[in-house]
MDAnalysis code that builds the backbone (N, CA, C; Angstrom):
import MDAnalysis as mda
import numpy as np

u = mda.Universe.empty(195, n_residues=65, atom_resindex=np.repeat(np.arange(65), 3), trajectory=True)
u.add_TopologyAttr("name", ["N", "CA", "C"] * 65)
u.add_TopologyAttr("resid", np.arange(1, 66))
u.add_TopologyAttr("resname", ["UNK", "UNK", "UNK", "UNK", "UNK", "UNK", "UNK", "UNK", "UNK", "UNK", "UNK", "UNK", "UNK", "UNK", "UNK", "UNK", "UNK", "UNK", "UNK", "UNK", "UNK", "UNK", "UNK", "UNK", "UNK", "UNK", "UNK", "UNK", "UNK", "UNK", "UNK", "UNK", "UNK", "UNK", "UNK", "UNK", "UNK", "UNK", "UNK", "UNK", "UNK", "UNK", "UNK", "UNK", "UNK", "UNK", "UNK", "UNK", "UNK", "UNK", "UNK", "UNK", "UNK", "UNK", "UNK", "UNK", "UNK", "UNK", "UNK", "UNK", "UNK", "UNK", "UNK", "UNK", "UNK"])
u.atoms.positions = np.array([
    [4.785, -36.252, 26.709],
    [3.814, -37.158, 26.136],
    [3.010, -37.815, 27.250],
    [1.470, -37.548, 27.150],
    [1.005, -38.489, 28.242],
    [0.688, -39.492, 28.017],
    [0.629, -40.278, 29.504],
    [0.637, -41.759, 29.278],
    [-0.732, -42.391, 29.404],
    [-1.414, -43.084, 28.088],
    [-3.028, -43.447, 28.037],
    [-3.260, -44.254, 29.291],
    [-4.304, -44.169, 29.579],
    [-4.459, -44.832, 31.025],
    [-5.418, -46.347, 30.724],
    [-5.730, -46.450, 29.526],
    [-5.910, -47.976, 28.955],
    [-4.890, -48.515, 29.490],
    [-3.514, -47.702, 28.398],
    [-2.758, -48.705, 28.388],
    [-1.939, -48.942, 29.759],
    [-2.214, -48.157, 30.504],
    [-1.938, -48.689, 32.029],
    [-2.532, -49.378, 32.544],
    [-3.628, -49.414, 32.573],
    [-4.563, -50.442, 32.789],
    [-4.046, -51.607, 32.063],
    [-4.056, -51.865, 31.266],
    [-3.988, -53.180, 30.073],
    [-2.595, -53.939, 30.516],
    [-1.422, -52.322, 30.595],
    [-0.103, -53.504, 31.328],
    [0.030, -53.812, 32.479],
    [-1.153, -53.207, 33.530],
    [-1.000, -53.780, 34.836],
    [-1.654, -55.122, 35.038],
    [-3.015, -55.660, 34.073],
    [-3.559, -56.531, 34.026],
    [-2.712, -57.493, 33.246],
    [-1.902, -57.242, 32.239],
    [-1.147, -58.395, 31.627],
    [0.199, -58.755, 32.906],
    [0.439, -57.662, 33.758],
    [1.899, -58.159, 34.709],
    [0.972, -59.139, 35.525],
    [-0.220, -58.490, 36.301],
    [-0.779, -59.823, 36.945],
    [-1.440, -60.866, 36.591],
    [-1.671, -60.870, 35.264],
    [-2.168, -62.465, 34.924],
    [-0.656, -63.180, 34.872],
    [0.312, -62.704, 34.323],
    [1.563, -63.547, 33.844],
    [2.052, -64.208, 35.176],
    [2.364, -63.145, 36.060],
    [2.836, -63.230, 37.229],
    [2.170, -63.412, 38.776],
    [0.674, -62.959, 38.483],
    [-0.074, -63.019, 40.295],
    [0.578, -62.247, 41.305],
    [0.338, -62.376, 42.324],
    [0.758, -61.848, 43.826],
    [2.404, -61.100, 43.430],
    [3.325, -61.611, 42.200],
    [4.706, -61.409, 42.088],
    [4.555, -60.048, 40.996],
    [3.508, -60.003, 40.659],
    [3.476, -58.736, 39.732],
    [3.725, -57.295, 40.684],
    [3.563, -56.927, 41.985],
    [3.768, -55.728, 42.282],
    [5.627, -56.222, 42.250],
    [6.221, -56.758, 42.489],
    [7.340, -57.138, 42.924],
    [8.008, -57.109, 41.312],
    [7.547, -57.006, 40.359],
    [8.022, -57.283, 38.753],
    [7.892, -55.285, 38.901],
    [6.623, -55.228, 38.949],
    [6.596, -53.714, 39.004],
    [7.283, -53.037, 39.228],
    [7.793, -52.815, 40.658],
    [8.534, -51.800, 40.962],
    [10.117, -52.113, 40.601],
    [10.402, -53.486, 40.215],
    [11.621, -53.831, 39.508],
    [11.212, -52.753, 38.427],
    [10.754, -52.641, 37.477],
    [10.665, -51.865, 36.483],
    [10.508, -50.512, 36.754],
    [9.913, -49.916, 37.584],
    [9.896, -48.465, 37.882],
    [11.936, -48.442, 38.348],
    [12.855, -49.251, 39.239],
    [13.823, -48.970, 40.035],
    [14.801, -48.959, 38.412],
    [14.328, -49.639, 37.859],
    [15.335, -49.641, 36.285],
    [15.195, -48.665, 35.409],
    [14.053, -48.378, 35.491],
    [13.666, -46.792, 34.512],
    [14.174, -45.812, 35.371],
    [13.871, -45.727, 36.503],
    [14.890, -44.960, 37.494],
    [16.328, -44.462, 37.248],
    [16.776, -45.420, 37.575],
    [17.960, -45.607, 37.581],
    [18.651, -45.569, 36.188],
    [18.156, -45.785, 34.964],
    [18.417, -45.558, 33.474],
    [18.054, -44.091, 33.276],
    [17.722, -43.060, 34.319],
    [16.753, -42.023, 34.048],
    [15.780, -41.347, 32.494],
    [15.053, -42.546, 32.717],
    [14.454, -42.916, 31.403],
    [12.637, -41.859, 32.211],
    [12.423, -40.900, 32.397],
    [11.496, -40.369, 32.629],
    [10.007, -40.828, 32.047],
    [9.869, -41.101, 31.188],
    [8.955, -41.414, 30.318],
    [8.634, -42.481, 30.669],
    [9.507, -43.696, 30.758],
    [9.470, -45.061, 31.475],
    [8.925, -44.890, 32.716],
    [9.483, -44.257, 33.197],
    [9.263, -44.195, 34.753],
    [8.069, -43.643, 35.034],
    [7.592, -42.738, 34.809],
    [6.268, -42.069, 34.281],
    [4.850, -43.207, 34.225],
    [5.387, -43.996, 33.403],
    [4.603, -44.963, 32.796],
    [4.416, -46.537, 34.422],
    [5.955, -46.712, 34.829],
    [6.015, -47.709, 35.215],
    [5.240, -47.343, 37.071],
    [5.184, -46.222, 37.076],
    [4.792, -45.784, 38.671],
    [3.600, -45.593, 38.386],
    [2.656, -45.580, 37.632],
    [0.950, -45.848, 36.842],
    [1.092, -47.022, 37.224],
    [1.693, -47.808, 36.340],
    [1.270, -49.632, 36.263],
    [1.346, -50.157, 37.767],
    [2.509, -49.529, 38.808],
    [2.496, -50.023, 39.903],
    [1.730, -49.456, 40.749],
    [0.951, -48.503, 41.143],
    [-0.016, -48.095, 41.457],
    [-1.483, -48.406, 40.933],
    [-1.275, -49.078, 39.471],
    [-2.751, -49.393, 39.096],
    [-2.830, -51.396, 39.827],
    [-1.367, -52.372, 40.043],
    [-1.444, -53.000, 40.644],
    [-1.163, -53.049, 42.391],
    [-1.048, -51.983, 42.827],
    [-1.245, -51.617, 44.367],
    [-2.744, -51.986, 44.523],
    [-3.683, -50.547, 43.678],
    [-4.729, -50.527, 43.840],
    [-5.212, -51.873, 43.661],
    [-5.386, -52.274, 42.825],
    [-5.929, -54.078, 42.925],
    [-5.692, -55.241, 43.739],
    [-4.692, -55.341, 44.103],
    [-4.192, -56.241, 45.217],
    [-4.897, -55.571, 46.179],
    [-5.080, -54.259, 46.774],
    [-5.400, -53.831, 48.210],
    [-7.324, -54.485, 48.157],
    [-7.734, -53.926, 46.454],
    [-9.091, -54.114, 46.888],
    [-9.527, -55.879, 46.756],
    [-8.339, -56.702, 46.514],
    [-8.523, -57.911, 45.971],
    [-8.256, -58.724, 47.536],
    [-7.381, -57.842, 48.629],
    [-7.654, -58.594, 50.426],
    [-8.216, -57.639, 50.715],
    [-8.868, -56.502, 50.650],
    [-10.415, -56.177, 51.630],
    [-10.828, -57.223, 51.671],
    [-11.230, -57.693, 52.799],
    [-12.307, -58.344, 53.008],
    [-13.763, -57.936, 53.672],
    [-14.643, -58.763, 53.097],
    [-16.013, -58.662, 52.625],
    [-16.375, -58.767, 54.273],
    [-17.233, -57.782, 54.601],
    [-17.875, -57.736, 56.191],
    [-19.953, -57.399, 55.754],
])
């Protein structure tokens, strides 16, 4: 089953409004538990969301030259 990329989008933006700067750190808690539950599908899903909040944090300290 693939995973909509809204809704990756949508749960990476709801981990960092809830949480801020602590959302990659909530993230990969959730990818290491789907992991480790070898819940594929989860995991699937949860290594999107933490990569869709990598990507944002990195372009959120570029700084502006």
């Amino acid at each position: 089953m693939a995973v909509d990329p809204e809704h990756v989008a949508r749960a990476a933006n709801d981990l960092m409004d809830h949480y801020g700067q602590a959302a990659l750190d909530v993230a990969k808690t959730q990818a290491e538990r789907a992991s480790r539950a070898g819940d594929m599908p989860a995991l699937d899903q949860a290594l999107m969301v933490l990569t869709e909040i990598e990507r944002h944090q990195e372009i959120s300290s570029t700084p502006v030259t």
